[in-house]
Residue, then its C-alpha position, 0 to 999 in steps of 0.5 A: x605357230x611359235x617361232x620355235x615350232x615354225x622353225x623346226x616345221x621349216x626344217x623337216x619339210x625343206x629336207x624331204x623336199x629337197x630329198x624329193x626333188x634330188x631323188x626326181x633329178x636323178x630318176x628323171x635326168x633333171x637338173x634340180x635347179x630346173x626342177x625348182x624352176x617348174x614347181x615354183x613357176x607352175x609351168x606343168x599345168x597340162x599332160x603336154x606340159x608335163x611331157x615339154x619338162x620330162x615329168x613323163x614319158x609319153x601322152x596316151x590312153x589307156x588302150x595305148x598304154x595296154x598295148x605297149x605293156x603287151x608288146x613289152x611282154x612279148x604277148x600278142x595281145x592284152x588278155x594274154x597278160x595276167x594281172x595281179x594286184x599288189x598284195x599277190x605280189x609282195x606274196x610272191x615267192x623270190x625266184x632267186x636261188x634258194x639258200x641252203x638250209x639253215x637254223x639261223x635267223x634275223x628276228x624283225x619285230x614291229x612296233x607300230x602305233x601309239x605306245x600305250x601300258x599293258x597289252x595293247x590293241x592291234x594298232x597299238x604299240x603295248x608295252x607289255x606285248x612288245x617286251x614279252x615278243x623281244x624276250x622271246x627273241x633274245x632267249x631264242x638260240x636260233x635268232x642270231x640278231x633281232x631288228x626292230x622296225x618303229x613306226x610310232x610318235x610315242x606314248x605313254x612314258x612308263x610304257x617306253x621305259x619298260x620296252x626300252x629296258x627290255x631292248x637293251x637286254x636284248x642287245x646286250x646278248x646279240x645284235x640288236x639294229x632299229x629300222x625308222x619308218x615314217x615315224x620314230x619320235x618321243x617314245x618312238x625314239x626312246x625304245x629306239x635309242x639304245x640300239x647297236x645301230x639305228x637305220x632311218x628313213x631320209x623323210x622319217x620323223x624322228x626326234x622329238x626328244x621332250x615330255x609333257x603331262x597333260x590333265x583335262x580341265x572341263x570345269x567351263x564345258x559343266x559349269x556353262x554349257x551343261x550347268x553342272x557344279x561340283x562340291x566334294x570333300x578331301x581329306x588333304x590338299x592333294x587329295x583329288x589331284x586329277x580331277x577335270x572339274x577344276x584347274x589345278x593348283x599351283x602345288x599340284x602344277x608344281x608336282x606334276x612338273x617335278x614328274x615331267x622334268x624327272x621323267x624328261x631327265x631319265x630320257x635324256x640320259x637313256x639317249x646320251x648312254x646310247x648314242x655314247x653323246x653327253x645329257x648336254x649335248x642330247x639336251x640342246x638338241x631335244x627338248x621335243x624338237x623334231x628333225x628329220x631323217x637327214x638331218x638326224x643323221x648329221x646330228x648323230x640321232x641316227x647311224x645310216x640311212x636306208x631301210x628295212x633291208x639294209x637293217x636286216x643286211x646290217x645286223x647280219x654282218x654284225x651277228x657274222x652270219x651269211x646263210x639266215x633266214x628272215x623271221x618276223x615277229x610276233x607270231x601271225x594269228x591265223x587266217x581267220x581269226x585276222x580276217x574276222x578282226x580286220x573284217x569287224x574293223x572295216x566295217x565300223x572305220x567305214x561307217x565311221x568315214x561316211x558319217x564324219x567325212x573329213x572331220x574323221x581324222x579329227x575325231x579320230x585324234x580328239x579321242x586318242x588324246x581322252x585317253x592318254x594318261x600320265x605323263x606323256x613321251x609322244x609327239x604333241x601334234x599331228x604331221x601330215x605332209x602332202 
């Protein structure tokens, strides 16, 4: 790592470790001086260990713990208890009192994925897909204010800007409220910037305020390990700009830096109109550096921290609505033409997972960058936080 990114890396995880162990504290009626005495010390090596500090509450088997979980459920005895998995759950109908009838609603759209040009795939983020879906909410008289939810680490910068001006249409008609997941960087933040408020995760990525163009020089790989030369004919210096069989130039260096600075400019003044901050300021603390949630909350990237609930409750209260429905975006395909896609899905990213093993996340990264094209707003890295 450069000093510069060592010190941004310091500074993300140092904040979602210092979240995680207050949060631990607290749950867990610790002090978290404490907390960093065991972790540092490795004093919980055993289930023993664990229960000495109060990690857990007690030491048992499986059948103990049934047992407890029935008597806790006022059942006689285990096969009385119904089980159900996570997904029933989260299907469950609430129990609370039902609202009274209405036509209002709070749209939640979700943009999650690599921020790509056109349509998109379905873990993709499409510039056009993602635009029509945020029309269609804005020119709904029934929604009364639209959350969006992102989860990205950017992408294409042509495909952001057009996603971005789309949301700031939206938002000058209704309320419009960002909800950061894991991840809202670079492009992420871009479609992100304009919003009335901007609700962030404590551990969200976000940030990476920057650009960069990126061309593939293979000339080696051809001329060395496949002995394959290249000769050709143009009409003009420029002509074959973006060619991988040679370097480029420092003409065509200089062209797409001039690209690359423009498009880093026009991001910048996007987040500085949005964030009502000047291009200084947004420029001192982007120039691609990543922060995290916390501490983009004392920047002023972010507006509060919280999740999707608290965005939904926020862009209520602004559009002056108590009695809405929650309506998610865009609409679900049906049950099994999703189910067939998910199903081809599966099949290949397991076949995938038990030839590469390991090496499949890494693969799977090699290819997503083949395929970025033109000048990029998007994280240049992959985090992986354990």
């Amino acid at each position: 790592m450069s000093e510069e990114n060592l010190q941004q890396v310091a500074s993300y995880v140092n904040a979602f470790w210092n979240h995680f162990v207050t949060e631990i504290a607290a749950s867990r009626k610790i002090d978290a001086a404490q907390l960093h005495v065991i972790a540092d010390s490795v004093l919980v090596q055993s289930a023993e260990d664990a229960l000495t500090y109060k990690m857990v509450d007690k030491i048992g088997y499986k059948d103990e713990f049934l047992t407890d979980l029935a008597s806790k459920t006022s059942k006689d005895e285990i096969d009385a208890i119904k089980f159900v998995n996570l997904n029933r759950y989260t299907k469950t109908k609430s129990t609370a009192p039902a609202k009274e009838f209405t036509r209002d609603k709070v749209a939640v759209i979700y943009a999650s994925g690599d921020i790509v040009g056109g349509k998109g795939s379905a873990d993709q983020i499409g510039s056009d897909a993602l635009s029509e879906t945020i029309r269609k909410a804005r020119l709904d008289e029934k929604v009364k204010a639209v959350v969006l939810r992102v989860n990205s680490p950017g992408g294409d910068a042509l495909a952001s800007e057009v996603i971005w001006r789309e949301a700031l249409l939206c938002k000058q008609s209704k309320p419009f409220i960002v909800s950061m997941g894991d991840v809202a960087a670079s492009g992420g933040y871009y479609i992100s910037c304009m919003a009335d408020t901007i609700v962030a995760q404590p551990n969200t990525i976000t940030g990476s305020i920057g650009v960069f163009g990126l061309l593939f020089n293979a000339k080696e790989m051809f001329n060395n390990k496949l002995g394959v030369t290249f000769d050709g004919y143009e009409t003009g210096p420029y002509a074959n700009t973006g060619t991988i069989t040679r370097p480029l130039t420092e003409g065509e260096r200089r062209v797409l830096q001039n690209s690359v600075e423009r498009v880093y400019d026009t991001f910048t003044k996007r987040v500085a109109d949005g964030r009502k901050m000047s291009q200084p300021d947004v420029d001192s603390i982007g120039q691609g550096r990543v922060w995290s949630g916390i501490d983009a909350l004392q920047i002023g990237l972010v507006d509060v921290l919280g999740g999707l609930d608290d965005a939904v409750a926020i862009a209520a209260k602004k559009a002056g609505i108590t009695n809405y429905r929650v309506s998610e975006m865009p609409e679900q395909k049906e049950a099994l033409q999703q189910f067939m896609e998910e199903l081809s899905g599966d099949v290949e990213t397991r076949y995938l997972k038990s030839k590469l093993g390991s090496d499949f996340e890494l693969v799977k990264y090699a290819n997503e960058i083949m395929n970025w094209k033109g000048i990029q707003a998007r994280l240049p890295f992959s985090v992986v936080i354990n």
